[in-house]
C-alpha positions in Angstrom: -46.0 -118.0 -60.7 -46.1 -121.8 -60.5 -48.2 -123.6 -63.2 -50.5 -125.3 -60.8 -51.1 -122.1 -59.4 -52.4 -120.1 -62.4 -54.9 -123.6 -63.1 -55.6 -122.8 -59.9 -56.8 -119.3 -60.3 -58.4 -120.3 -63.8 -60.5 -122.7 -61.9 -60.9 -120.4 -59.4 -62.3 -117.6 -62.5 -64.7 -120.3 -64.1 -67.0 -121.4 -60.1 -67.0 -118.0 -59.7 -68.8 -117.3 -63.2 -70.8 -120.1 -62.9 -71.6 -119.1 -58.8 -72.6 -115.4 -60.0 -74.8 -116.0 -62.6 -74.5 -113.2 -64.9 -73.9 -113.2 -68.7 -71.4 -111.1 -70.7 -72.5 -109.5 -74.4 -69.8 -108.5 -76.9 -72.2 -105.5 -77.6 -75.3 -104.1 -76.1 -76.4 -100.7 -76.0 -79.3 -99.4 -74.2 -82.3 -97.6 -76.0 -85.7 -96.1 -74.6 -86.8 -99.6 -73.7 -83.9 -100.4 -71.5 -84.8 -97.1 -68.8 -87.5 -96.7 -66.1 -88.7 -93.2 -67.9 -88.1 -90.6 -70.0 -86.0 -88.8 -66.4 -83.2 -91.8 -66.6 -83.5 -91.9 -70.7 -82.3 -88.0 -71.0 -79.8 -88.4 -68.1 -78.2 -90.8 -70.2 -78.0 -89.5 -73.5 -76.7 -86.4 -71.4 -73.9 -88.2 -69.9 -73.1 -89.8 -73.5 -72.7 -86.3 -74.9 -70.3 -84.7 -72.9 -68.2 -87.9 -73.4 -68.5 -88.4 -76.9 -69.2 -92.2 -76.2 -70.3 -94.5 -78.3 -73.6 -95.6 -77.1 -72.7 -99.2 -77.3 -70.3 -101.5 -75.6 -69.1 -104.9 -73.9 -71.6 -105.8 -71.0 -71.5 -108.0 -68.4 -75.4 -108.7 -68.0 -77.0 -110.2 -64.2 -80.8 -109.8 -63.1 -80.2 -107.1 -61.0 -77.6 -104.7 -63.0 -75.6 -103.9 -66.0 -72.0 -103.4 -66.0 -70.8 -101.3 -69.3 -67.6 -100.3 -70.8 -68.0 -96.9 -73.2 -65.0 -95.6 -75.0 -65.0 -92.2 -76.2 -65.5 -91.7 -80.1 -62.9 -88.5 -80.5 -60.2 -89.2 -77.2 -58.8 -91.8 -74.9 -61.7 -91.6 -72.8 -62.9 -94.6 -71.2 -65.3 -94.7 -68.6 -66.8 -97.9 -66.5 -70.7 -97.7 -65.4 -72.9 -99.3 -64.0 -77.2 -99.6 -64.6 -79.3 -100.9 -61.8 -82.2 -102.6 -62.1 -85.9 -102.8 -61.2 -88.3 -105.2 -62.9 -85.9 -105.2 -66.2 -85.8 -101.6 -66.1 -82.4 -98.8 -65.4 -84.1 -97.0 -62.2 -79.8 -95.9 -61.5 -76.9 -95.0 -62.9 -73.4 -95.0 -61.7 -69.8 -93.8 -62.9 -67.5 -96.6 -61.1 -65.3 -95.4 -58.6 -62.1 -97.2 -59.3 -61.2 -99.5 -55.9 -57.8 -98.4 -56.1 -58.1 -94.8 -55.8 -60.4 -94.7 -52.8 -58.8 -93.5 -49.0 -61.8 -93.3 -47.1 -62.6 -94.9 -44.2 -64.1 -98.6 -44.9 -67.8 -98.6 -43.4 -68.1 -95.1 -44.0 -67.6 -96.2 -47.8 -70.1 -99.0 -47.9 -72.9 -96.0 -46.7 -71.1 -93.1 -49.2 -69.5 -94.4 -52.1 -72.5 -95.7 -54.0 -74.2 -91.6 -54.2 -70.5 -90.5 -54.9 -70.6 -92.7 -57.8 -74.2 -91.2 -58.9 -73.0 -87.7 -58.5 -70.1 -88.2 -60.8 -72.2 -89.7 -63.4 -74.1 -86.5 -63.4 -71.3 -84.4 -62.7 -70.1 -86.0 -66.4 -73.6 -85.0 -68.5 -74.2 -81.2 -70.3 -76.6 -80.0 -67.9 -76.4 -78.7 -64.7 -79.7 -79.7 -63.9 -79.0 -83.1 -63.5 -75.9 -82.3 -60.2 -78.8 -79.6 -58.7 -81.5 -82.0 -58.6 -79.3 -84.7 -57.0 -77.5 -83.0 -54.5 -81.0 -80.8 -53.5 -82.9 -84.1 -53.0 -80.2 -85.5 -50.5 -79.1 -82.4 -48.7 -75.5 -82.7 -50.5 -73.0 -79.3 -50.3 -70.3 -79.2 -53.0 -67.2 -76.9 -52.2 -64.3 -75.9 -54.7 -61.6 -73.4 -53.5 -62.8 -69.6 -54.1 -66.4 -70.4 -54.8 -69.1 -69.6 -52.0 -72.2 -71.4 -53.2 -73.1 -74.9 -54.7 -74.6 -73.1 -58.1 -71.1 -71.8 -59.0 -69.7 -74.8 -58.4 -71.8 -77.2 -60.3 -71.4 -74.0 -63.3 -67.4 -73.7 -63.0 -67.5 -78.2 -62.7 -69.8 -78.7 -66.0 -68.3 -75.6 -68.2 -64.3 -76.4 -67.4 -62.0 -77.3 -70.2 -65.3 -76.7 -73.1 -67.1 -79.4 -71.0 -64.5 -82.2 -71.4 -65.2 -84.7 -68.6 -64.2 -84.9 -65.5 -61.7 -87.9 -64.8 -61.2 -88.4 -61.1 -57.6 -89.1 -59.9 -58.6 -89.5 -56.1 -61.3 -90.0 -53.7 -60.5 -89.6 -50.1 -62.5 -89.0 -47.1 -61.9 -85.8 -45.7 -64.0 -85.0 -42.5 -66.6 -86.1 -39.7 -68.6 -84.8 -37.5 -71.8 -85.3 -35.5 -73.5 -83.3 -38.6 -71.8 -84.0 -41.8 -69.8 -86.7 -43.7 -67.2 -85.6 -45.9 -65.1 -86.2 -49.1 -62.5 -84.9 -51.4 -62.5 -85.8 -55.3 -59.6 -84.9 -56.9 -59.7 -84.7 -60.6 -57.3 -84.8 -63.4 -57.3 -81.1 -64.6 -57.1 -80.1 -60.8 -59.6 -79.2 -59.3 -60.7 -80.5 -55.7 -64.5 -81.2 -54.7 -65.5 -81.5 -51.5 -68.7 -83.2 -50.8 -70.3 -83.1 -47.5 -73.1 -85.3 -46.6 -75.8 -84.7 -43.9 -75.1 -87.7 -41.3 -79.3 -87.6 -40.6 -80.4 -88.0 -43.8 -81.7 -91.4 -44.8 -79.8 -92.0 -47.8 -81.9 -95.3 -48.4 -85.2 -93.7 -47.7 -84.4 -91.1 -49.6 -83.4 -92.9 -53.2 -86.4 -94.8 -53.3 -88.1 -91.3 -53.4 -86.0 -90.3 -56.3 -86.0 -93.6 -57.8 -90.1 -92.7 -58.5 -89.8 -89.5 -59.7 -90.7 -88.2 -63.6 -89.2 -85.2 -64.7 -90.1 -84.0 -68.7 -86.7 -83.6 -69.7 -87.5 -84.1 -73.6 -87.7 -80.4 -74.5 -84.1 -79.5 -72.5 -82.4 -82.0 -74.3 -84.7 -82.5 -77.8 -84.3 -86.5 -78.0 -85.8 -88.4 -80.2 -88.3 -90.6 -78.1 -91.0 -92.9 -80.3 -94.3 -92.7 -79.7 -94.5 -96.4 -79.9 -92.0 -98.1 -79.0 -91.1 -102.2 -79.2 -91.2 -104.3 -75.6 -88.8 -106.6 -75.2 -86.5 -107.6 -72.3 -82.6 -107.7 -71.7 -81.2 -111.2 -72.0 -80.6 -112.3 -68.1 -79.7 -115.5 -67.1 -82.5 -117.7 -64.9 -83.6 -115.9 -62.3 -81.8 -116.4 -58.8 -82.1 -115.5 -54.9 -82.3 -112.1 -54.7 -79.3 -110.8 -52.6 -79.3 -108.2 -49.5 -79.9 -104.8 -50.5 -76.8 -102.8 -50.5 -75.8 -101.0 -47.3 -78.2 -103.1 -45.0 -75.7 -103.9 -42.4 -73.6 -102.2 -39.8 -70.5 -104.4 -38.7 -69.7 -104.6 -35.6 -66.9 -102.2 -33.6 -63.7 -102.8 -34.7 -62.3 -105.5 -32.2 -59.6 -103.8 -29.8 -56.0 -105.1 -29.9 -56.8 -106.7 -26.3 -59.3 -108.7 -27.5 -57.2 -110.7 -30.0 -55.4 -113.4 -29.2 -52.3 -113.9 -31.3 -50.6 -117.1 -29.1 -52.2 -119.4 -32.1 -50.2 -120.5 -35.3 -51.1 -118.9 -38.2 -53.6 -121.1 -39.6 -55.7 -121.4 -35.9 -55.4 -117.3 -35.9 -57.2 -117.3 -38.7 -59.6 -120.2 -38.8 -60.8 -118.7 -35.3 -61.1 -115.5 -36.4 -62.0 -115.7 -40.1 -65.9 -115.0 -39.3 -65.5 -111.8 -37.5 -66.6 -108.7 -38.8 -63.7 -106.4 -39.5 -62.8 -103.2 -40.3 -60.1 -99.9 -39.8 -59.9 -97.3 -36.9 -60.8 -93.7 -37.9 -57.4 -92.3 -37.4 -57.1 -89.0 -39.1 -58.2 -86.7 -35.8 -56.4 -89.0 -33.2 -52.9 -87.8 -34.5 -51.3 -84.9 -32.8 -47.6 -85.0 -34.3 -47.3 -86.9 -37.5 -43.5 -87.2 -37.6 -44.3 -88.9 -33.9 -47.0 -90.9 -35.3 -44.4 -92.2 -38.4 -41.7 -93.0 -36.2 -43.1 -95.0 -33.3 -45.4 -97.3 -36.5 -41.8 -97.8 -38.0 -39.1 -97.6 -35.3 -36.6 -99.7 -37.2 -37.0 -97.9 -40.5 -34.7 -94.5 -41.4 -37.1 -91.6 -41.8 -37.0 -88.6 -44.2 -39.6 -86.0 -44.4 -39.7 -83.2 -47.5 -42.4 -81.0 -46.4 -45.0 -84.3 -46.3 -43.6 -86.4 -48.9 -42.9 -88.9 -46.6 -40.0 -91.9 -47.2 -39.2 -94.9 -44.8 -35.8 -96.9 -45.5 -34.9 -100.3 -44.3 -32.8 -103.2 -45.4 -33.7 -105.1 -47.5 -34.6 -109.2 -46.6 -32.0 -111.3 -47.4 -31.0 -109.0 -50.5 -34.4 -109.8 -52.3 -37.6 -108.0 -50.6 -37.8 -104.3 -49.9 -39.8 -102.5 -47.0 -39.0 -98.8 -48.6 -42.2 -97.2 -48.3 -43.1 -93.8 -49.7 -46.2 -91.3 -48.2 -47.4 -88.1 -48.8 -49.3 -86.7 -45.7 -52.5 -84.0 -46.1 -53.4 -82.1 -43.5 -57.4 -81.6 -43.1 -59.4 -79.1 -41.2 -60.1 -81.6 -38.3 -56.9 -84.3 -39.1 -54.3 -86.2 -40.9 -54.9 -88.2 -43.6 -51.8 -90.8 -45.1 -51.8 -91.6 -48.8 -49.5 -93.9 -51.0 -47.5 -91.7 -52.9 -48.8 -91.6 -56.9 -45.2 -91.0 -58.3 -43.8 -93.5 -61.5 -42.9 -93.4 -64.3 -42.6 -95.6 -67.3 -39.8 -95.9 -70.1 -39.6 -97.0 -73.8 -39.6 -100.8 -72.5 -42.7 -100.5 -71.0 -41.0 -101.3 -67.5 -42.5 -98.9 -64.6 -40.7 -97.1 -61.7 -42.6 -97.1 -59.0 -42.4 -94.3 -55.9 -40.0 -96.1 -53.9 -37.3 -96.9 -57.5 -38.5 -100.4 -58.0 -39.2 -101.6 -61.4 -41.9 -103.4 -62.4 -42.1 -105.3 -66.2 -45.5 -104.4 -67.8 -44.2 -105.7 -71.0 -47.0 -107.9 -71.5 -49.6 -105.4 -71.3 -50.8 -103.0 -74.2 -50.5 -98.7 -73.6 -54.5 -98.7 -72.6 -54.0 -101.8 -69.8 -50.3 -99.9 -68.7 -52.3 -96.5 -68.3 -55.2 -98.1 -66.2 -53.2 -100.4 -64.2 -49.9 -98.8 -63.6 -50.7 -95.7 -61.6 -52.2 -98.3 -59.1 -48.9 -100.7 -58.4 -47.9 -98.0 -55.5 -51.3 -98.0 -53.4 -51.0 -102.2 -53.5 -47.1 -102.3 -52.8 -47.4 -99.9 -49.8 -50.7 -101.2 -48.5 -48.9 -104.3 -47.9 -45.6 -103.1 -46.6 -48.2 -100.6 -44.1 -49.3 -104.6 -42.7 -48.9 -104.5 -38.6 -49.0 -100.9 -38.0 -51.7 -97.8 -37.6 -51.3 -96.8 -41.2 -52.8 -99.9 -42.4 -55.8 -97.9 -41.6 -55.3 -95.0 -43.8 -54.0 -97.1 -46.7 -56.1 -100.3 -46.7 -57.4 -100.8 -50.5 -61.3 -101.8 -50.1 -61.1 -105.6 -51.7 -64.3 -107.4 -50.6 -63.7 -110.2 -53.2 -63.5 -114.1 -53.2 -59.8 -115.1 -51.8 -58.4 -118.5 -51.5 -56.3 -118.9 -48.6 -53.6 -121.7 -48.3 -51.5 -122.5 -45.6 -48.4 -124.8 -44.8 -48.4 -124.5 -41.3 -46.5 -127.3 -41.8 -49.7 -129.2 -42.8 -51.3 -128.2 -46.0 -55.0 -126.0 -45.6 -57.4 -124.4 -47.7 -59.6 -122.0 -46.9 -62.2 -119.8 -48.7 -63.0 -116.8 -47.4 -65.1 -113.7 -48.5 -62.4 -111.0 -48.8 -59.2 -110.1 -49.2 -59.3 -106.9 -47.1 -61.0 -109.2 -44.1 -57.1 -111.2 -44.5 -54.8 -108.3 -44.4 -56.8 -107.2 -41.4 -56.3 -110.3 -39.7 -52.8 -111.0 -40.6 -51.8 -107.3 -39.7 -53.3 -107.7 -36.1 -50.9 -111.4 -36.1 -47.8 -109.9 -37.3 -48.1 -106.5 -35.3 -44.8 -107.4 -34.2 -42.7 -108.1 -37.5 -41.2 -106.0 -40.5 -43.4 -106.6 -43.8 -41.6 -106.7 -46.9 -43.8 -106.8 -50.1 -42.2 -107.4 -53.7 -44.8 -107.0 -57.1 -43.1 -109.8 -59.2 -45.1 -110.2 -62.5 -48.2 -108.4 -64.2 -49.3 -110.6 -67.3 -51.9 -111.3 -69.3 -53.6 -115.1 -68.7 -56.6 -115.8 -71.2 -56.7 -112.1 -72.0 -57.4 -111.0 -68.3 -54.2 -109.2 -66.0 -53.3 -111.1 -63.5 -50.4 -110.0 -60.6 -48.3 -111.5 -58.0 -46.4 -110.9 -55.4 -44.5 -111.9 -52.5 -44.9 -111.2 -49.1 -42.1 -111.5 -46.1 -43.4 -110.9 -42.4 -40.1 -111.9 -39.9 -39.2 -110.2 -36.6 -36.1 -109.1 -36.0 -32.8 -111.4 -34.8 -35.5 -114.4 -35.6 -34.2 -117.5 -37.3 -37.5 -118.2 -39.2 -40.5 -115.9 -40.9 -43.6 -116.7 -42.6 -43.4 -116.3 -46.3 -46.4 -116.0 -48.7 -46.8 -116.0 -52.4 -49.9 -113.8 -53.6 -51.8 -113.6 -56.3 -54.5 -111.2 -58.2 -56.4 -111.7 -61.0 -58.6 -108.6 -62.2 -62.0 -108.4 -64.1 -62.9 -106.8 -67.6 -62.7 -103.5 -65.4 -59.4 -103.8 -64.5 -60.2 -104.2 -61.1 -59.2 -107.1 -58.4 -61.9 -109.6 -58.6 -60.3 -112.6 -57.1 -57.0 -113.4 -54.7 -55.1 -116.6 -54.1 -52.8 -116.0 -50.8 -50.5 -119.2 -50.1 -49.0 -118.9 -46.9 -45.6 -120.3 -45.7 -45.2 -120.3 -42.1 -42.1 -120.8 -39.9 -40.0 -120.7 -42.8 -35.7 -121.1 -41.8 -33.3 -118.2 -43.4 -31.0 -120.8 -44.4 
């Protein structure tokens, strides 16, 4: 990518530090002091066992949470949590849910996906206690294939592999109804969990009952807690506005294809546009032949289904951008659901194959960064080829992060807006019409963060001119996307 571009995005990194206001620590590592309570205390030092983790890490610090990196002391183990806060105090823990490895639907996530992340903390300590108390206090069922009650689950989950952890592969949302809410975590040694929520309980209501409660856990897991212990406070930055609680507001119904208006150039589409409240179609029980479904979404694409491994073949754009996209389809009890295919592979040159053959350089990455950001490349590539049909729906990464639009429309914009999946939304509804071809160029290191790009083709057939755009990610300590730079070319002639 251009020079100016990466200052750019470098600018772009150091606003946004100073805008959020939160502090990173090479090391920190939480003692008594740090928890609200001997209850969150033990969970901890449970969780930390069945890891092996060293109880210390790098933090990023803010008044209202901790974010934590712990690698495991005797494996490859790494794990990314997070400690909410209350008056100075960790009232919750959470095992991050990686962004790129979620399929469920968008606003059902922003209700579900914080519990899911508490559950897998626990489902990660020695005790079994720890999943039964959480799932009993918000009316949660957990399923695995040939088990008929939540007790032998949570046993058969915490007693696997001599009570390795539990790394999960894939999070999807698997079923709705007027009752229940479900999911499906997939994890690395195999085994499928389904959790189903009850759609009447008051999640909220209900954690700030749990957030109060004391259990004497010091016997179960004989810690060594002082008698007297030292106060003193985590180092947070000066104290800021307090943001919305989390979960506090319901967007409105996704806006019908009728009721957007795509006679605008790109750059009034947008501008109009950009404040609306946006989100995916639930699409997994509207499908009644998939094949059928496939075909009309991609009528100019050859099709080739392998018992639901799923591949779509077009030309490629002027010899340099492919449309190839690869799915694998799972049927549910009450639907469909469309996933990216996970397949790649990476040789002695560090260079990745990705699930449709293309080959993407990670030389510049170490084995850790390749293992943690490689098995992701197929989910972005085929989320952005997906742009302008129904699957978009099924296949739309969650990226609510700061993204700097600009556009040549022929004159030169700049717009900020508050997400990158709010863009992809809008441009699929404006390009409904055209093939998308999607190219992953680079993945590098820039003052020892990862940063990706890409570039984006959206023409419609036997049309002398398409709209080009260059794209750009740079992730966070996590290795997740944490800021987006799209620079939009429209009206751009094939000669």
């Amino acid at each position: 990518m251009k020079r100016d571009t990466q200052s750019t995005i470098k600018l772009i990194l150091v606003v946004a530090m100073i805008l959020v206001g939160t502090g990173v620590l090479h090391s920190f590592r939480p003692d008594y002091n740090h928890f609200a309570g001997s209850y969150q205390y033990a969970l901890y030092r449970s969780w930390l066992e069945r890891g092996d983790f060293a109880g210390e890490g790098p933090a990023s610090i803010s008044q209202y949470n901790i974010s934590m990196i712990f690698l495991s002391r005797s494996s490859s183990a790494k794990a990314v949590v997070e400690f909410d806060l209350l008056d100075g105090k960790i009232i919750t823990q959470i095992e991050k849910i990686s962004d790129m490895i979620t399929a469920e639907d968008y606003n059902l996530e922003n209700r579900h996906r914080y519990y899911l992340e508490q559950l897998l903390f626990r489902l990660n300590t020695t005790e079994q206690f720890y999943v039964q108390d959480f799932t009993s206090h918000y009316g949660i069922e957990l399923r695995l294939e040939g088990l008929d009650n939540k007790e032998s689950v949570i046993q058969k989950l915490q007693t696997v592999d001599n009570g390795e952890r539990l790394q999960l592969d894939q999070c999807s949302f698997s079923e709705i109804s007027k009752q229940t809410v479900g999911y499906s975590l997939l994890f690395n040694n195999g085994y499928e969990l389904e959790v189903i929520f009850d759609a009447s309980v008051d999640l909220r209501g209900y954690a700030l009952r749990l957030r109060n409660k004391e259990t004497d856990l010091v016997e179960l897991h004989q810690i060594d807690i002082p008698d007297k212990v030292e106060q003193h406070t985590l180092p947070y930055l000066p104290e800021r506005e307090k943001p919305a609680p989390p979960f506090s507001h319901t967007p409105e119904p996704v806006p019908g294809p009728l009721a957007i208006r795509t006679d605008m150039r790109p750059s009034e589409f947008i501008n109009f546009y950009k404040d609306r409240n946006w989100g995916r179609e639930m699409m997994h029980n509207k499908i009644i032949n998939s094949e059928d479904f496939v075909r009309s979404e991609f009528p100019k694409h050859k099709m080739e289904n392998n018992d639901g491994d799923i591949k779509l073949i077009t030309d490629k754009f002027q010899e340099m951008f492919s449309g190839n996209i690869k799915l694998v389809k799972h049927v549910l009890r009450d639907g469909i659901l469309f996933n990216s295919s996970p397949k790649y592979s990476i040789d002695d040159h560090r260079n990745v194959t990705l699930a449709t053959g293309e080959v993407v350089s990670f030389a510049a990455l170490n084995d850790q960064e390749i293992s943690i950001v490689a098995p992701y490349m197929n989910q972005l590539l085929t989320m952005h080829r997906v742009m302008g049909t129904k699957l978009l729906d099924f296949l739309l990464i969650p990226a609510p992060v700061p993204t700097t639009l600009v556009i040549r429309d022929p004159e030169r914009k700049v717009m900020m807006l508050d997400s990158y999946t709010d863009l992809i939304l809008m441009l699929s509804y404006y390009w409904s019409d055209r093939n998308i071809y999607f190219n992953i160029d680079s993945v590098k290191k820039v003052n020892n963060f990862v940063e990706m790009s890409g570039s984006l083709v959206a023409h419609e057939k036997d049309k002398e001119h398409f709209d080009f755009a260059e794209v750009l990610f740079a992730l966070d300590e996590n290795y997740r996307i944490d800021l987006a730079m799209f620079i939009l070319h429209t009206a751009v002639s094939r000669e």
